[in-house]
C-alpha positions, 0 to 999 in steps of 0.5 A, spaced: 665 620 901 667 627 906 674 630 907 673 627 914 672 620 911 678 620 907 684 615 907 689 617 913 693 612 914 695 605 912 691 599 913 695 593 910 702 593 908 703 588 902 709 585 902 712 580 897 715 584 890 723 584 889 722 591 887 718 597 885 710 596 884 708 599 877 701 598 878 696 596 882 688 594 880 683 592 883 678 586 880 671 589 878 668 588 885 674 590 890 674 583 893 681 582 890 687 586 888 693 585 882 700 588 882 706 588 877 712 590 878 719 590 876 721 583 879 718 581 872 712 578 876 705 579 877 702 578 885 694 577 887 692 579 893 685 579 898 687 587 900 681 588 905 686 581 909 693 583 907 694 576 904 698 574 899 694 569 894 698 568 887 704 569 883 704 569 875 710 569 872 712 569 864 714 576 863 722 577 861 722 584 863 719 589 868 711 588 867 708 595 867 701 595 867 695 589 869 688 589 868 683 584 869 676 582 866 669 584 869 668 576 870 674 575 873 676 569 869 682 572 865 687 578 865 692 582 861 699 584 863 704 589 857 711 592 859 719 591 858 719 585 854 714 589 849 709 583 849 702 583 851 700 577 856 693 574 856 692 569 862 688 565 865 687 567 872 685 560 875 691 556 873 696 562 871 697 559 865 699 564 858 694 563 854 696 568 848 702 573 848 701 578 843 707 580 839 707 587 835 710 593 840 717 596 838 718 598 845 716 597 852 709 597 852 706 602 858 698 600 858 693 595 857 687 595 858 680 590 856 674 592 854 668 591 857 666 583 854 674 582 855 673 580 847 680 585 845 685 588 849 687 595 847 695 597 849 699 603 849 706 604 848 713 608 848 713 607 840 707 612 839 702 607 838 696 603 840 694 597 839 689 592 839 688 585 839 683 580 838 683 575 845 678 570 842 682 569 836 689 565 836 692 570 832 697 575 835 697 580 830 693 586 831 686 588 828 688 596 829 694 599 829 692 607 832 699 611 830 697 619 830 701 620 837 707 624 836 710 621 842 710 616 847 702 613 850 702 613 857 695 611 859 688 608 856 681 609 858 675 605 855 668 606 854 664 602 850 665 605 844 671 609 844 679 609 846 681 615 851 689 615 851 694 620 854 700 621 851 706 624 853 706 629 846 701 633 850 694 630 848 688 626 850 686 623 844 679 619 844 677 614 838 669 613 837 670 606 833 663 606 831 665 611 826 672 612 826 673 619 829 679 622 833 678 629 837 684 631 840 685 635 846 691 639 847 694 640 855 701 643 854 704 639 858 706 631 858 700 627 860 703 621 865 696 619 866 688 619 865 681 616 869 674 617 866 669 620 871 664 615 873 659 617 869 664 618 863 664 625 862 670 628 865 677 626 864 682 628 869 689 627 866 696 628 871 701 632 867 708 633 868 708 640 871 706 637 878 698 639 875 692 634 875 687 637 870 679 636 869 677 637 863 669 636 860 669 631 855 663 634 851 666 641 851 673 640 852 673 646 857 678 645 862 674 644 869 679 646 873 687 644 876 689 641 882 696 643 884 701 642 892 703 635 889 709 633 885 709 630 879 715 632 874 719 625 872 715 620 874 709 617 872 703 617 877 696 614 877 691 619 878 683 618 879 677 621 882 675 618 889 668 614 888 664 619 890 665 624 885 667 630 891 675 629 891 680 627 886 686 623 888 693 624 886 700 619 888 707 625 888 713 624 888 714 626 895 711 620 897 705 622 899 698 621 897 693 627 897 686 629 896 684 635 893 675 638 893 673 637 886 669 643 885 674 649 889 680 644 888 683 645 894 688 640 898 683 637 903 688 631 905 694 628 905 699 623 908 705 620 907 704 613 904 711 611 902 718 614 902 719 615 895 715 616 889 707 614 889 706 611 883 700 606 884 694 609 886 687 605 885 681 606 887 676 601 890 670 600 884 664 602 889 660 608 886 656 613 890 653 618 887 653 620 880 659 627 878 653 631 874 651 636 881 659 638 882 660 638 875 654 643 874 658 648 880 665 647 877 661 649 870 657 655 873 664 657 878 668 658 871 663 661 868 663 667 873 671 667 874 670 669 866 
């Protein structure tokens, strides 16, 4: 995707939450998106048509965040209410509700076989829970964050959250490992590079930071936008070439990956943009501009 092909406007418009949107996904090919919000609801859409196409509700308080499995069958919501909803998407039924969270929980997330879901909280925690089990009670508590856990990435063998304590902290389960990285600032938000090994993280300085997972050296930052009391979603575009971040003036920007430039930007909203998704299709791998930000820094050192 080159500057030129970037988005500059609104295609559709979807209407129907009574109320702030807290996230919005994309199923796992793109056909369909999910939003939640605080209306206590959780809306499916066809976005390429604007069409609305069913409501799920159970939650009894805002609902923060949804993601939905690879095969499309089952989905997962958290938020206000401190539980962990696990749905079945055809009928919108709750199939479990897991309890466990002594505060409003802000993330969830399923791995890559929809077999545990992983959620994060304002009570400093992660939890993950068993959806092929009826118990719900957790099967791992991580609790080593100082404060609030506002995202969560996973890959298939590790738990990446960002926490408003200043850290990035990746779990390996394989062996039981925690390596931390420390941004100096609140992180809101996270997103794995297509490849998997860069993190982009959205502090509250109105900075988003890239960071080499592998080394942990800080890749570059990218700066115009405004990120200071809100959480805003944050993520690569799917070529790899530009990073993509909401701000708390409405609008939308896009910055080049290597020379972090603001290459575009357009308003979306008229107040804060907090939900930002980008359509799963890939391109092209991140390992050619990731090599130019490594061999740039190298000579600005």
């Amino acid at each position: 995707m080159t500057a030129v092909q970037l988005p500059k406007q609104k295609v559709h418009v979807l209407e129907g939450h009574a109320g702030a949107v807290l996230a919005a996904r994309f199923n796992s090919n793109g056909e369909y998106a999910l939003s939640c919000g605080k209306d206590r609801t959780i809306r499916l859409w066809n976005p390429h048509r604007g069409i609305h196409i069913k409501t799920y509700k159970a939650h009894g308080r805002e609902v923060r965040d949804v993601h939905v499995a690879q095969d499309n069958s089952k989905l997962c919501s958290c938020g206000g209410d401190r539980q962990v909803f696990y749905w079945d998407v055809s009928t919108g039924q709750v199939i479990r509700k897991f309890r466990g969270h002594d505060s409003e929980v802000n993330a969830v997330k399923f791995n890559e076989y929809a077999s545990v879901v992983v959620s994060a909280g304002y009570d400093k925690s992660l939890r993950v829970w068993d959806c092929k089990s009826r118990s719900t009670e957790p099967i791992q508590i991580i609790d080593t964050f100082l404060d609030s856990v506002m995202s969560i990435c996973l890959t298939k063998t590790e738990i990446i959250a960002g926490s408003v304590d200043g850290t990035v902290r990746t779990f390996d389960i394989r062996v039981g490992r925690e390596i931390s990285d420390n941004f100096g600032q609140p992180v809101n938000c996270i997103s794995l590079s297509n490849d998997g090994n860069c993190i982009l993280a959205s502090c509250l300085d109105s900075t988003l930071r890239l960071l080499d997972r592998s080394s942990g050296e800080l890749l570059q930052e990218y700066k115009g936008h405004i990120c200071k009391s809100f959480k805003t979603d944050c993520c690569l575009t799917n070529s790899d070439a530009h990073v993509a971040g909401g701000s708390e003036d409405g609008y939308i920007y896009f910055w080049d990956l290597v020379d972090a430039s603001v290459v575009s930007s357009f308003r979306a909203h008229d107040l804060v943009v907090k939900v930002l998704a980008q359509h799963p299709k890939v391109d092209h791998p991140l390992r050619k501009n990731r090599e130019e930000l490594k061999l740039r820094k190298g000579k600005r050192l």
